[in-house]
C-alpha positions in Angstrom: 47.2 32.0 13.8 44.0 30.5 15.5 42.8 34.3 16.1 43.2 34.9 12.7 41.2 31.5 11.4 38.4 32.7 13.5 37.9 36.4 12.2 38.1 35.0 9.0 35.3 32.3 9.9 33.4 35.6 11.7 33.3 37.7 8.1 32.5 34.4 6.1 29.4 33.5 8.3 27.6 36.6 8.5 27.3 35.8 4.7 26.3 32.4 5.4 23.4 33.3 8.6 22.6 36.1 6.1 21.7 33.1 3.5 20.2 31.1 6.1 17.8 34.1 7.3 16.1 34.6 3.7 15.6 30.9 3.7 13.8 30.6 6.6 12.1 34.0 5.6 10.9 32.2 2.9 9.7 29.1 4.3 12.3 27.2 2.2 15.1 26.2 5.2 15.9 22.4 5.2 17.5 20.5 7.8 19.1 16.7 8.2 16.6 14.5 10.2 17.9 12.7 12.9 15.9 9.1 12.2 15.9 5.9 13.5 14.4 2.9 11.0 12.2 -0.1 12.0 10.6 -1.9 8.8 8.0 0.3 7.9 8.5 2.6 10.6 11.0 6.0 11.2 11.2 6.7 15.1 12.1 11.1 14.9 11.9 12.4 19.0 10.7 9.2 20.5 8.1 9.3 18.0 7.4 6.0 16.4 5.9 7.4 12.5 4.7 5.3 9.6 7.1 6.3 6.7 5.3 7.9 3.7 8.4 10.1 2.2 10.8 6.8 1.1 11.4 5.4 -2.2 11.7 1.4 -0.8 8.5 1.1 -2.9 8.5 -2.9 -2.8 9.9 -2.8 1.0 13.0 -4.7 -0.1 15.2 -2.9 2.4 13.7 -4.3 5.7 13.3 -7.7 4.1 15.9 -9.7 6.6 15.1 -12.9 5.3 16.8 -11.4 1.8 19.5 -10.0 3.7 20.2 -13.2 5.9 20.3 -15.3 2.7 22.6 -12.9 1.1 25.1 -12.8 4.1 25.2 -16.8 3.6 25.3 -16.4 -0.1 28.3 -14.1 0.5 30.6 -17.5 0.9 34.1 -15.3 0.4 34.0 -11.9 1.4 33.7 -9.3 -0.7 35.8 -6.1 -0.1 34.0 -3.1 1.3 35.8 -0.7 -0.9 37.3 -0.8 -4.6 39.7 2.0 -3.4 39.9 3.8 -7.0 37.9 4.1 -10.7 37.1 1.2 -12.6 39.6 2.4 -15.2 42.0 2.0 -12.6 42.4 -0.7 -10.1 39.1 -0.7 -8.8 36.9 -3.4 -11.2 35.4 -6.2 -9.9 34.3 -9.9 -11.6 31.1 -9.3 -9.7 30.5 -5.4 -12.0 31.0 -7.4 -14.8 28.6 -10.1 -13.6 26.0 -7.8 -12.8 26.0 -5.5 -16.3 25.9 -8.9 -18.4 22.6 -9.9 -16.3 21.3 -6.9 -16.6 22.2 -6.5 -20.3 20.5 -10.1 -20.8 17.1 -9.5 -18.6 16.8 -6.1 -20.8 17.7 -7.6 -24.2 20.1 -5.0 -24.6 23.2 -4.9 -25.7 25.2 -3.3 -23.2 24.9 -1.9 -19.9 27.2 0.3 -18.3 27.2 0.9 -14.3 27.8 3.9 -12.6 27.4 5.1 -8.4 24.1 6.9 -8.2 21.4 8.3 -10.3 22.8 11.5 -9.8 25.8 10.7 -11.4 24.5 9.1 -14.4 22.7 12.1 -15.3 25.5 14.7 -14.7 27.6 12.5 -16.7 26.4 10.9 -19.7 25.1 13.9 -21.8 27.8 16.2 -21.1 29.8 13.1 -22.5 27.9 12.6 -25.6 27.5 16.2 -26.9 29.3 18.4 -29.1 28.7 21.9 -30.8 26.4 20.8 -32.8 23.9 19.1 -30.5 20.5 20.1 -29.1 19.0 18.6 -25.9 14.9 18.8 -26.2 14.1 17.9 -22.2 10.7 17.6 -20.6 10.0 21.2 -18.6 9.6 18.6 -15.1 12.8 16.3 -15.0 15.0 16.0 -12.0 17.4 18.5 -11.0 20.4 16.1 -11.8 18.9 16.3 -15.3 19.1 20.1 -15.8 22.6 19.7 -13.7 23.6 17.3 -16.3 22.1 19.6 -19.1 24.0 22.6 -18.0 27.5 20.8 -17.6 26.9 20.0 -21.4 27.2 23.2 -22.4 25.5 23.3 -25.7 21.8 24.5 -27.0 18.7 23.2 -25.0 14.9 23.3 -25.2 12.4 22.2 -22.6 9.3 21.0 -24.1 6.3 21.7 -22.4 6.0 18.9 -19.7 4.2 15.7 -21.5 3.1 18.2 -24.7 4.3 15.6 -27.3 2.6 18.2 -29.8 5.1 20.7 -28.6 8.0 18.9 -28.6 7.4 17.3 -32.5 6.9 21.0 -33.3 10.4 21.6 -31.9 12.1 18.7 -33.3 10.7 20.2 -36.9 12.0 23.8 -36.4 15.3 22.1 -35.2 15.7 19.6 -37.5 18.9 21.6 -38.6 21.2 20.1 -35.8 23.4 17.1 -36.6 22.4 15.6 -33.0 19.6 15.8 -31.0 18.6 14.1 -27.6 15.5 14.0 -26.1 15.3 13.6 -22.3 12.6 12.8 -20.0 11.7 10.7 -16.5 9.3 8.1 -17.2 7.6 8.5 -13.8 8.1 11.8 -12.4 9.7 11.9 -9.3 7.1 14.5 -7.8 3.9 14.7 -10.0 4.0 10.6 -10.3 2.9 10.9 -13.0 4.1 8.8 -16.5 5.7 9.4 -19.6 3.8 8.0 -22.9 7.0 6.4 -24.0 5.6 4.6 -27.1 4.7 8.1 -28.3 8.2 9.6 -27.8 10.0 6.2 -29.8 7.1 6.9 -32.6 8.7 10.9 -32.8 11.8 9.5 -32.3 11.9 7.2 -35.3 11.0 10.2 -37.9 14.2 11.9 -37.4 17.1 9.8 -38.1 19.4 11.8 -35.7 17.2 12.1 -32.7 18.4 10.3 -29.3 15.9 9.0 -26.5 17.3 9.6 -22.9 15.1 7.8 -20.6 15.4 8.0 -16.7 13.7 4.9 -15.1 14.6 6.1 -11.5 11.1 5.6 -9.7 9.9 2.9 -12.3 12.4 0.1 -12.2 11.2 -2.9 -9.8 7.7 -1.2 -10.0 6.4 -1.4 -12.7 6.6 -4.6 -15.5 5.9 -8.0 -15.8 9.9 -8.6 -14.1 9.8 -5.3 -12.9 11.8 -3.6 -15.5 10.1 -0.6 -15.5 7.6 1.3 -17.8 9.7 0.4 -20.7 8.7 -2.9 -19.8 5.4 -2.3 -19.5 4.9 -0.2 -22.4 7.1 -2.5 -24.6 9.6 -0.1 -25.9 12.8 -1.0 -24.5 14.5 -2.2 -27.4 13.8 1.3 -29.1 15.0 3.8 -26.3 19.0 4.5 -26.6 20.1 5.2 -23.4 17.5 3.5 -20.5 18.7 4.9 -17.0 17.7 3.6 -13.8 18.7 3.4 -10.0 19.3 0.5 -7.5 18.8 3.2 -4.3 14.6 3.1 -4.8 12.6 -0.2 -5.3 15.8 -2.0 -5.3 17.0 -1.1 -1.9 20.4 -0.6 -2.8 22.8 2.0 -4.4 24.2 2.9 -7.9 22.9 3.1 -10.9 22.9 1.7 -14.6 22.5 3.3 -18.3 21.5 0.3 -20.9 22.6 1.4 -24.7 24.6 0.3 -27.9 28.2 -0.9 -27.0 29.6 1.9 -29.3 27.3 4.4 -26.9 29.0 2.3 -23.3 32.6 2.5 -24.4 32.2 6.7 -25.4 31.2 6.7 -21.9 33.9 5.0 -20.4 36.4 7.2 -22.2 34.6 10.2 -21.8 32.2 10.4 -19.1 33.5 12.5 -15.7 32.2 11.2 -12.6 33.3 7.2 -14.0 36.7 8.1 -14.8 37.0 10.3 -11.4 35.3 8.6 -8.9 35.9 5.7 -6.7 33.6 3.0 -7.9 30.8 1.4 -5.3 32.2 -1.4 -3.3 32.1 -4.9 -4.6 30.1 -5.6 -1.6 27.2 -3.6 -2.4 27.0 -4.5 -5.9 27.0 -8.2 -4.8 23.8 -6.9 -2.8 22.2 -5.3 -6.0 22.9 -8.5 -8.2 21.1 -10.6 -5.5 18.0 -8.2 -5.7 18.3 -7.9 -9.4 17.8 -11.5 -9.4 14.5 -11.4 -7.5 12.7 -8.4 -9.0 10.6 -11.1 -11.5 9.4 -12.8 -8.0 7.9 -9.5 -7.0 4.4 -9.3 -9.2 2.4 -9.8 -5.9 3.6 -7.1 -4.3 3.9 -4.4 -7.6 0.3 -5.4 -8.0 -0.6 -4.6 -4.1 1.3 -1.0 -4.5 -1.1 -1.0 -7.9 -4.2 -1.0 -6.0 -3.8 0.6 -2.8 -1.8 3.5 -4.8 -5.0 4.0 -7.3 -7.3 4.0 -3.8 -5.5 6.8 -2.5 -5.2 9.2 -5.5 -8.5 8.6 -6.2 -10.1 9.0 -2.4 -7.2 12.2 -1.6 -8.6 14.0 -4.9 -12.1 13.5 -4.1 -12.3 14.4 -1.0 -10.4 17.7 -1.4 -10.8 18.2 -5.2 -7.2 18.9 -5.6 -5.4 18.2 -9.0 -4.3 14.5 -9.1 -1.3 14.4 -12.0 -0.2 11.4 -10.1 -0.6 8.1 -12.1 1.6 5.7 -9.6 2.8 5.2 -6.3 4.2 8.6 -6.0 1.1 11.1 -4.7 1.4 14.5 -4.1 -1.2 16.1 -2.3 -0.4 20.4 -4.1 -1.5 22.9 -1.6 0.6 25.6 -3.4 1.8 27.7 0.0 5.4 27.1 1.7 4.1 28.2 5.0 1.0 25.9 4.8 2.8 22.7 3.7 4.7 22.8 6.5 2.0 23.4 8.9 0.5 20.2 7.3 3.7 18.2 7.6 4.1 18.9 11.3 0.0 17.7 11.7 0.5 14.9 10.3 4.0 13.8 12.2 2.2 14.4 15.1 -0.7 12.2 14.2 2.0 9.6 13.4 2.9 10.1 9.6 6.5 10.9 8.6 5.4 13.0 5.7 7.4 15.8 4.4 7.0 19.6 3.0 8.5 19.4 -0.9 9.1 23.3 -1.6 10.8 25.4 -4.4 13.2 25.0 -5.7 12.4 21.1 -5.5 8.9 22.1 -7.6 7.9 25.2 -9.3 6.6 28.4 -6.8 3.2 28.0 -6.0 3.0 24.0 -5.9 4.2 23.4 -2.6 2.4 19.8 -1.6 3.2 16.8 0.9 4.6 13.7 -1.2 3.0 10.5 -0.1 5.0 8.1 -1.1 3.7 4.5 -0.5 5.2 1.1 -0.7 3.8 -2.4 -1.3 3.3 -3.2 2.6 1.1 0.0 3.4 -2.6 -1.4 4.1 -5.7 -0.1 2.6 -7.3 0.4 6.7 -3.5 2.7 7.2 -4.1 4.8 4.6 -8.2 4.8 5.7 -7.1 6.3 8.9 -4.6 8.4 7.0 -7.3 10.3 5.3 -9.4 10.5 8.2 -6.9 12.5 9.9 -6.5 15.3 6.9 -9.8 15.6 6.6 -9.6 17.4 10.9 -6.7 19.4 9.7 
């Protein structure tokens, strides 16, 4: 029996190294990093490295004066599991809690929350389409987006990325279908750079059956006067239908939430996969979200900090290599175009005491291979100084 499990494990895995073997051919293999976390800091071989490749964009998840008055806030115990689906067993007063203050802070009707960003994107379209719908989706939006677009099943179009002229010109040759939803980020996760959101609610508004699917993953907690993301700050949140965001960036925490007419939440709840099939987040850690939630308006001094230094450092990284700069936030890739190069550059700078990381295809399109600096509120002008000092020997 056990000889037989192992020649079958033998034929499968000449397969697999064969897989493997193209990867690394191609400069494209991956593997799990083995990282231990201090604040600011990643230790990777004894190596003490300042971390550039996070999304804890306000530093929320070292603060231990948060987490020490959460733990004392915490005056019953919350479970650490909900052991089955909302729909079943597994819903909380505290869920409830949390979607009404997040609802309220938006001035939204409803809000609906779900266990990652990931699933929010897989699951909502495929749960709002039919036959007769068309999704219009910016050419650059996160792979769960096109995950989620391709479990729907139905007609799509991906504008050209930011070319509002392009997409209007598609909405008027498709003005045919009864539905149609367009989708974007509003800060792309790898060119940092933004949507023009005002613009898309403008297009939006001349055809009556056009949906706006916005994905606030890298902008809530960053950007905003309460750090409700670029909706906020470009004053359109009452016009976008289904606002997405994330608690596992800025917010330090996990899950997600979509905000969006209470017809819109309760199709979801009745229709939408990975909620009905999935074992919901633990009350625990959604306690830990509303307690951050909470905060995010006390936060302007350090959104304004990752403001400044953020705008240094595209603006000193592009000038001193005249590379493109797409970035417009936090988020700044530095394109050098060649697998093989990028991680050359990625091992230089660990070694100098960066944890900095290789983005590759199929992460970004062939031929814009770069390093993703990703920088939070505590990083200091003099780091990031010494930071370019060091690329400019490499």
């Amino acid at each position: 029996m056990n000889n037989t499990l192992l020649r079958k494990t033998t034929v499968d895995n000449s397969y697999v190294n064969q897989q493997l073997q193209q990867l690394r051919e191609q400069h494209q293999y991956r593997q799990i990093p083995f990282l231990d976390h201090e604040g600011r800091y990643v230790t990777l071989h004894g190596q003490r490295l300042l971390n550039l490749s996070g999304n804890d964009y306000l530093g929320i998840s070292y603060r231990q004066d948060w987490q020490q008055a959460f733990l004392q806030q915490c005056s019953t115990l919350l479970p650490f599991s909900s052991t089955s689906s909302r729909l079943l067993t597994g819903n909380f007063p505290i869920y409830e809690q949390l979607e009404s203050a997040i609802s309220t802070a938006f001035q939204r009707e409803s809000c609906l929350l779900l266990n990652s960003g990931y699933h929010a994107n897989i699951g909502i379209l495929p749960a709002l389409v039919d036959k007769n719908t068309l999704i219009l989706a910016d050419k650059f939006v996160h792979a769960s987006l096109i995950d989620g677009i391709r479990l729907a099943a139905v007609d799509f179009i991906r504008y050209r990325h930011n070319d509002y002229a392009h997409l209007e010109a598609l909405l008027a040759e498709n003005s045919h279908y009864e539905r149609i939803i367009i989708v974007t980020e509003s800060v792309f996760s790898m060119d940092g750079d933004h949507a023009d959101l005002s613009q898309l609610v403008t297009l939006k508004k001349h055809y009556p059956q056009v949906l706006l699917y916005v994905d606030e993953a890298h902008a809530i907690g960053v950007y905003g006067d309460n750090g409700l993301g670029l909706a906020e700050a470009q004053q359109c949140i009452a016009d976008i239908d289904l606002l997405v965001g994330t608690f596992g960036k800025a917010m330090a925490s996990i899950g997600a939430y979509v905000l969006c007419s209470q017809p819109l939440r309760q199709l979801l709840v009745n229709k939408m996969r990975p909620l009905i099939f999935s074992t919901t987040l633990p009350p625990f850690n959604i306690a830990w979200t509303y307690f951050v939630f909470q905060r995010l308006a006390q936060l302007k001094q350090q959104r304004t900090r990752l403001a400044q230094t953020s705008a240094f450092f595209r603006q000193q990284l592009s000038e001193l290599f005249q590379v493109p700069m797409p970035s417009e936030s936090c988020i700044v890739p530095y394109i050098l175009g060649d697998n093989e190069k990028v991680i050359k550059l990625a091992q230089r700078l660990q070694q100098s005491g960066y944890y900095c990381l290789p983005i590759r295809p199929p992460t970004v399109p062939v031929g814009t291979a770069r390093i993703r600096f990703s920088l939070n509120a505590d990083v200091q002008l003099t780091e990031l100084e010494q930071l370019l000092d060091v690329l400019k020997t490499i």
